[in-house]
C-alpha positions as CSV (number, residue, x, y, z in Angstrom):
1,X,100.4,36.6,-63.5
2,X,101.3,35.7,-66.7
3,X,98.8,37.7,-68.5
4,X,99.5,40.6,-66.6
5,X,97.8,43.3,-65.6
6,X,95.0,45.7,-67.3
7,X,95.3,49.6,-67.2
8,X,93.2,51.9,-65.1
9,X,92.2,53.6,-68.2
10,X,90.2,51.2,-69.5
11,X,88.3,51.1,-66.2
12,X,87.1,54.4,-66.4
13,X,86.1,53.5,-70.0
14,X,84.3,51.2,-68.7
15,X,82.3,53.1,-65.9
16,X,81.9,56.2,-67.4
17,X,78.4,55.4,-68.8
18,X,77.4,54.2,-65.7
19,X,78.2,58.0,-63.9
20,X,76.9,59.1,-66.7
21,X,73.2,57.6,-65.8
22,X,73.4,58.6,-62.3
23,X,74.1,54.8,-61.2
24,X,76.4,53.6,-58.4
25,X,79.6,52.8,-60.0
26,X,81.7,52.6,-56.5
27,X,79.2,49.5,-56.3
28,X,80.2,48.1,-58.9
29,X,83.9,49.0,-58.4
30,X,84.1,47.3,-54.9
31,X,82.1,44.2,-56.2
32,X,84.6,43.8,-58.8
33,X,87.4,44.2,-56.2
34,X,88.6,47.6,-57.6
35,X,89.1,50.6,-55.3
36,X,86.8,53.5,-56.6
37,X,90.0,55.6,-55.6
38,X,92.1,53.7,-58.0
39,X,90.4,56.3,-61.1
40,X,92.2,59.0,-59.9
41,X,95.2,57.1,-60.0
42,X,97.0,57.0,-63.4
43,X,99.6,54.9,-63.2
44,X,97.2,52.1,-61.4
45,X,96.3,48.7,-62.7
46,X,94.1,46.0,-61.9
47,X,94.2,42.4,-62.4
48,X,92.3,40.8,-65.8
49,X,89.5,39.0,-62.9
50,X,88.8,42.2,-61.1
51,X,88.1,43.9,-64.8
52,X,86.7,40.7,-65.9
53,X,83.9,41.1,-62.8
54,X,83.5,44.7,-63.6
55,X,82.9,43.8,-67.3
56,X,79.8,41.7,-66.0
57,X,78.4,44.5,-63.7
58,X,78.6,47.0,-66.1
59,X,76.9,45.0,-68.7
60,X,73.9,43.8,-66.2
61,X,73.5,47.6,-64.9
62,X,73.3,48.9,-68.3
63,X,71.8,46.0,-69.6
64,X,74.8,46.5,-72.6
65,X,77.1,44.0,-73.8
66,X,79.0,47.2,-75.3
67,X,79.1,49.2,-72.5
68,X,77.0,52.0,-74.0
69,X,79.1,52.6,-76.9
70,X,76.6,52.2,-79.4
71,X,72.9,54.0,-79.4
72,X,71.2,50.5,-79.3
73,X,72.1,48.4,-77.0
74,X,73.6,45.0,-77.0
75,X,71.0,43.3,-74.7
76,X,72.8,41.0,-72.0
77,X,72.8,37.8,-73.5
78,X,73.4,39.0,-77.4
79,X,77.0,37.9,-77.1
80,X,76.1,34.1,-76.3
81,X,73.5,34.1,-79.0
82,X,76.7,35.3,-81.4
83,X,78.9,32.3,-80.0
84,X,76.2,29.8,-80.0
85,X,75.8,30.8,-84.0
86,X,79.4,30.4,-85.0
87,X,80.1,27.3,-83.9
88,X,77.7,26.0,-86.8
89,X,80.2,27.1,-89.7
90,X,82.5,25.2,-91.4
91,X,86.0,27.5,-91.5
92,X,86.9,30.4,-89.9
93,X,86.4,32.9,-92.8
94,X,82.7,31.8,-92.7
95,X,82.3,32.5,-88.8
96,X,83.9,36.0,-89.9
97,X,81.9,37.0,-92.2
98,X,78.8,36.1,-89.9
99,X,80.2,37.6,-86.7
100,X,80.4,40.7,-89.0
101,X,76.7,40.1,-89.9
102,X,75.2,40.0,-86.7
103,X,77.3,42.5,-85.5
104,X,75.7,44.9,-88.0
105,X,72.5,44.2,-87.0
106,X,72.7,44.5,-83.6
107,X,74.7,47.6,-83.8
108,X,73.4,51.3,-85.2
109,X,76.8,53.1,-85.2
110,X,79.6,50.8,-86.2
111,X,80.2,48.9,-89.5
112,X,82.2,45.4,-89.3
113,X,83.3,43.9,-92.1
114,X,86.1,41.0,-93.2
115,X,88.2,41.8,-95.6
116,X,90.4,39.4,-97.7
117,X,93.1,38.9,-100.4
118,X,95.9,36.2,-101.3
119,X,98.0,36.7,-97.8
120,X,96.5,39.0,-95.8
121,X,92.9,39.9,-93.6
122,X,91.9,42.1,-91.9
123,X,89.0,42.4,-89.3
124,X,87.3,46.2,-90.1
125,X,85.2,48.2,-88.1
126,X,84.6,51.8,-88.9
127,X,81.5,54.3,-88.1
128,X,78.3,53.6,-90.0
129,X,77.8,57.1,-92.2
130,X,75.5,59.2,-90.3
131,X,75.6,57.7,-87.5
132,X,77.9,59.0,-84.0
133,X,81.1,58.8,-83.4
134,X,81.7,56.8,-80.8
135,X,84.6,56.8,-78.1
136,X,87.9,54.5,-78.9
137,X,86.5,52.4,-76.3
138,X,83.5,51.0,-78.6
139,X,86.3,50.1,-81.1
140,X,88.7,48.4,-78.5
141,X,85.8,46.5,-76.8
142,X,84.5,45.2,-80.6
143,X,87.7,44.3,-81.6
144,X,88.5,43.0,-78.2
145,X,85.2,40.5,-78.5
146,X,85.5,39.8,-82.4
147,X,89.0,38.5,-82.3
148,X,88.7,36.9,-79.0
149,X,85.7,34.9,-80.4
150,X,87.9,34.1,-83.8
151,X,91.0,32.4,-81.9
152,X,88.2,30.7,-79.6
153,X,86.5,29.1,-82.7
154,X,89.8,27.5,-84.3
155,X,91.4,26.8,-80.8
156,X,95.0,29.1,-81.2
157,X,95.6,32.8,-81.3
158,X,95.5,34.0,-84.2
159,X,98.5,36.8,-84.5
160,X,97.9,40.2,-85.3
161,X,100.1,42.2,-87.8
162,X,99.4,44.8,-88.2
163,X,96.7,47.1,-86.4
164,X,95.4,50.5,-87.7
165,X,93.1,52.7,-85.7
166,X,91.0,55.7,-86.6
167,X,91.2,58.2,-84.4
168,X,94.3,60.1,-83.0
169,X,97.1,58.1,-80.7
170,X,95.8,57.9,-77.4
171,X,97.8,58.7,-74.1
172,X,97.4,54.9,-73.1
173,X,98.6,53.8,-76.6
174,X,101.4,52.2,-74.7
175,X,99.2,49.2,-74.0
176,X,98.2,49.0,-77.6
177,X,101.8,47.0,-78.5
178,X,100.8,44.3,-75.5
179,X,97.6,44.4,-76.9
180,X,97.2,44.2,-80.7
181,X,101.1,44.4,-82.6
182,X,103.9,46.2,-82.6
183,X,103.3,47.8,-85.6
184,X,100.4,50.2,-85.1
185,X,99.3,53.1,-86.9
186,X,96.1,55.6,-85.9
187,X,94.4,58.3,-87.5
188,X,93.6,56.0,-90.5
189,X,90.3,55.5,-92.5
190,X,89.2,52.6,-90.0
191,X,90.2,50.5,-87.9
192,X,91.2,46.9,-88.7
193,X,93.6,44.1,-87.3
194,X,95.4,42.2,-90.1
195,X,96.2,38.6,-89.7
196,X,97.5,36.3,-92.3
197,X,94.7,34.8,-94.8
198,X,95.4,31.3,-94.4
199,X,93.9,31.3,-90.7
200,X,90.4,31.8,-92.3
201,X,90.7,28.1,-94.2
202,X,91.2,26.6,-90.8
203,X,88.1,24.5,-89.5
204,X,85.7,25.7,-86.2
205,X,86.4,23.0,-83.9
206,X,83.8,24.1,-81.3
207,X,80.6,23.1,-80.6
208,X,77.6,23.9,-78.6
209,X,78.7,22.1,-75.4
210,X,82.4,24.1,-76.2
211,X,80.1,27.6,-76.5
212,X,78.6,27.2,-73.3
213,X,81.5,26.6,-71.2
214,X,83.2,29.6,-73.4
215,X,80.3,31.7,-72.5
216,X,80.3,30.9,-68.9
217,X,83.9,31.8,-68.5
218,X,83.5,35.1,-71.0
219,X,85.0,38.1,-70.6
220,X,88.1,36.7,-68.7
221,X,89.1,34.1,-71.7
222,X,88.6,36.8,-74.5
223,X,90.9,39.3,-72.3
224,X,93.2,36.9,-71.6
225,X,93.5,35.6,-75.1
226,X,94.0,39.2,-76.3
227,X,97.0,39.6,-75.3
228,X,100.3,39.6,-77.2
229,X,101.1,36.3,-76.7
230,X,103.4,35.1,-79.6
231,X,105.6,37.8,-79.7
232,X,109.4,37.9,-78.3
233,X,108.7,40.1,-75.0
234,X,105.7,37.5,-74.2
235,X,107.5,34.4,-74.4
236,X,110.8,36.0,-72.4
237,X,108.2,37.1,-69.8
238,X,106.7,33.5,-69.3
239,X,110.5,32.1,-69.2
240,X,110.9,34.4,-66.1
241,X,107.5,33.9,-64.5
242,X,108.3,29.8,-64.8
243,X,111.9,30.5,-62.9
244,X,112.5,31.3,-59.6
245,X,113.4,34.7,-58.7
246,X,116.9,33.9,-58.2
247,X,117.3,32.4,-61.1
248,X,116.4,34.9,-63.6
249,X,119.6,34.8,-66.8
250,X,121.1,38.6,-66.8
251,X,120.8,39.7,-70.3
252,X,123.9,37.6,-71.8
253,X,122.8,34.7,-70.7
254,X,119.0,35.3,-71.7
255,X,120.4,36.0,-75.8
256,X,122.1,32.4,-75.3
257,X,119.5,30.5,-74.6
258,X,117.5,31.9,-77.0
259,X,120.4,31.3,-79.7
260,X,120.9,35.2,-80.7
261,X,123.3,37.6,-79.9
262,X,123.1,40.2,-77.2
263,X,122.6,43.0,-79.8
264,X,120.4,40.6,-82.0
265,X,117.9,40.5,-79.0
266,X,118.1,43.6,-78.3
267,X,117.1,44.6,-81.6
268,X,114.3,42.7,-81.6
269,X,113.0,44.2,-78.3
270,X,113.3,47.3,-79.4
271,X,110.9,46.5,-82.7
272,X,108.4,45.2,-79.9
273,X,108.7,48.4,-78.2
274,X,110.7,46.5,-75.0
275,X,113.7,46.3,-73.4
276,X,114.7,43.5,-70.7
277,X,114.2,45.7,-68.2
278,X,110.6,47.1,-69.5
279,X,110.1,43.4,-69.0
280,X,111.1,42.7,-65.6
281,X,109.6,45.6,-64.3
282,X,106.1,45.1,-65.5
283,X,106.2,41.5,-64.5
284,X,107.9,42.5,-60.7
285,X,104.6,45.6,-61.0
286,X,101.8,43.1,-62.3
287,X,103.2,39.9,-59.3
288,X,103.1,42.7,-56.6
289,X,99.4,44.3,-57.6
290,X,98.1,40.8,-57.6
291,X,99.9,39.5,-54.1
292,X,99.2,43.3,-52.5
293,X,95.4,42.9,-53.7
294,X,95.0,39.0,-53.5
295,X,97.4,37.8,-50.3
296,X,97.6,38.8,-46.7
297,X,101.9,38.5,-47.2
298,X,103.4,41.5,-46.3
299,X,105.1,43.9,-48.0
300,X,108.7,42.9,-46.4
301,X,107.9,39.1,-47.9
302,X,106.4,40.0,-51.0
303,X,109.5,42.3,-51.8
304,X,111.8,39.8,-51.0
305,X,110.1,37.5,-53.1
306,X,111.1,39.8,-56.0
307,X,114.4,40.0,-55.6
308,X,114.6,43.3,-53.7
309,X,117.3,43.4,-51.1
310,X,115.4,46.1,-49.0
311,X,111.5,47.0,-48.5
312,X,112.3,50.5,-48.8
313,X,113.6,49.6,-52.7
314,X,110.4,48.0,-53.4
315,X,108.9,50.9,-51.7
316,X,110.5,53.7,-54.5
317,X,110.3,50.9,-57.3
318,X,106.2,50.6,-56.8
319,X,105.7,54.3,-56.7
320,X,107.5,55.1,-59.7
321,X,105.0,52.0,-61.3
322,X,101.8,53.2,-60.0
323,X,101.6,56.2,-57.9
324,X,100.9,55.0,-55.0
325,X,103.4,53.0,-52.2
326,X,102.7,49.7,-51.5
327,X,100.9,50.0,-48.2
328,X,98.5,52.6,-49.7
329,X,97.4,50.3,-52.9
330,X,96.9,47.1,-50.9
331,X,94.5,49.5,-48.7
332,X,92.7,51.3,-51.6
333,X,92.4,47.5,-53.3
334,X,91.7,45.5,-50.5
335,X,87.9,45.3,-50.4
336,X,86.0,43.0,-48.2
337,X,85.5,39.3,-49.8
338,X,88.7,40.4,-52.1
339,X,91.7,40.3,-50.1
């Protein structure tokens, strides 16, 4: 559980055009694994395969890569055409500036674009003039797929920034530092990630055999990959999920092994948007929904195996996380061929 766990929101993003056309999303939802009754909980989450699955439903009911987002569709099968094409350019900034290409021809209502100068880039997408606004959703999923794709091709993730968004904070902007940066700003001109320049002189080291197996595997790498993973919360919270439970460092001890000072650390936590605890508790939430939706342990075993002296602590400590007690998510989650 390293990568954590992926908000309820952006499952409802993700169904919504299907309600919308009178199809059977609670078909979908239960072949991803996913509890229909998990939308009207707002606090739930849902592990990156069970999204990853729904992804792929989605797109073959709608027949749209993009979930809808766009008034043409992205035909199932435009995304590996994309990767199959960028693995043919020589750096990075040239698989960019094609992505962007192709992406604008595919698309009627969003404009990509690469921007660069001496130290900075940034990956643009705003609303074609004219053309409908479309729901944050479109923007996250495009960014989600265009920046995905650009770590892929040069083989490391490629840090973000900054990230600028343009339309109003959203009530789940929360994931948004996990997601993109910790420095975020919305209700700007477009939106764009910036990244340092240099990454666009690095080489593509895929190839076609590479795409295919990245295709095959697509949308669980790209989400994955998406994730924050250079920044100080991310690396404390693989340090824990590598210990035992028991030996977790209290906060003294964490700031010494990472040579810094208690307040030091603290500092930098709180420019991420964290705390220690913020930390522990998501990964404790994100190890439970995956053993309470993935494991036949009980809930006695699985909150000992987090370090709570008494079920009945899990028991408050899960509620406050998702809503819902323990018992009552494991049977909302726990589908047939998913338990």
């Amino acid at each position: 559980m390293e990568n954590g766990s992926i908000s309820i929101h952006f499952v409802r993003s993700a169904v919504e055009p299907v309600i919308e056309r009178g199809l059977d999303a609670d078909a979908l939802l239960r072949g991803a694994g996913i509890a229909p009754s998990l939308l009207h909980t707002p606090q739930a989450r849902v592990t990156p395969r069970d999204f990853s699955a729904l992804w792929l439903a989605v797109a073959a009911a709608l027949d749209d890569e993009l979930f809808a987002q766009d008034t043409r569709r992205m035909k199932v099968g435009s995304f590996a055409v994309l990767t199959q094409s960028l693995v043919h350019c020589a750096s990075l900034r040239e698989a960019m500036l094609r992505m962007a290409r192709v992406f604008n021809l595919m698309l009627d209502d969003f404009e990509c674009r690469l921007e660069s100068g001496d130290l900075h880039a940034s990956l643009e997408i705003a609303h074609a003039p004219g053309r409908r606004q479309s729901a944050a959703f479109g923007c996250e999923t495009l960014l989600m797929m265009q920046h995905g794709l650009a770590c892929w091709l040069v083989g490391r993730r490629i840090p973000v920034a900054k990230a600028s968004f343009s339309y109003p904070e959203p009530a789940h902007s929360a994931e948004y530092g996990r997601m993109y940066s910790s420095a975020l700003q919305f209700g700007q001109p477009r939106t764009a990630l910036v990244f340092e320049a240099s990454f666009l002189d690095l080489p593509v080291i895929q190839d076609a055999r590479t795409a295919r197996e990245f295709v095959r595997q697509a949308p669980a790498n790209i989400i994955l990959k998406y994730k924050n993973a250079n920044g100080l919360a991310a690396q404390i919270r693989r340090r824990l999920r590598a210990a035992g439970r028991d030996e977790w460092p209290s906060f003294e001890q964490l700031a010494e092994r990472l040579h810094m000072t208690p307040s030091t650390l603290r500092r930098r936590l709180i420019d991420e948007g964290s705390s220690y605890q913020d930390i522990k508790d998501q990964l404790r939430r994100d190890i439970a929904i995956d053993y309470l939706c993935h494991t036949s342990s009980s809930v006695t075993d699985i909150a000992c195996e987090l370090g709570f002296s008494e079920a009945s602590a899990f028991h408050r400590a899960f509620k406050k996380w998702t809503g819902a007690n323990p018992g009552e998510y494991r049977s909302t989650c726990s589908l047939p061929g998913h338990g």
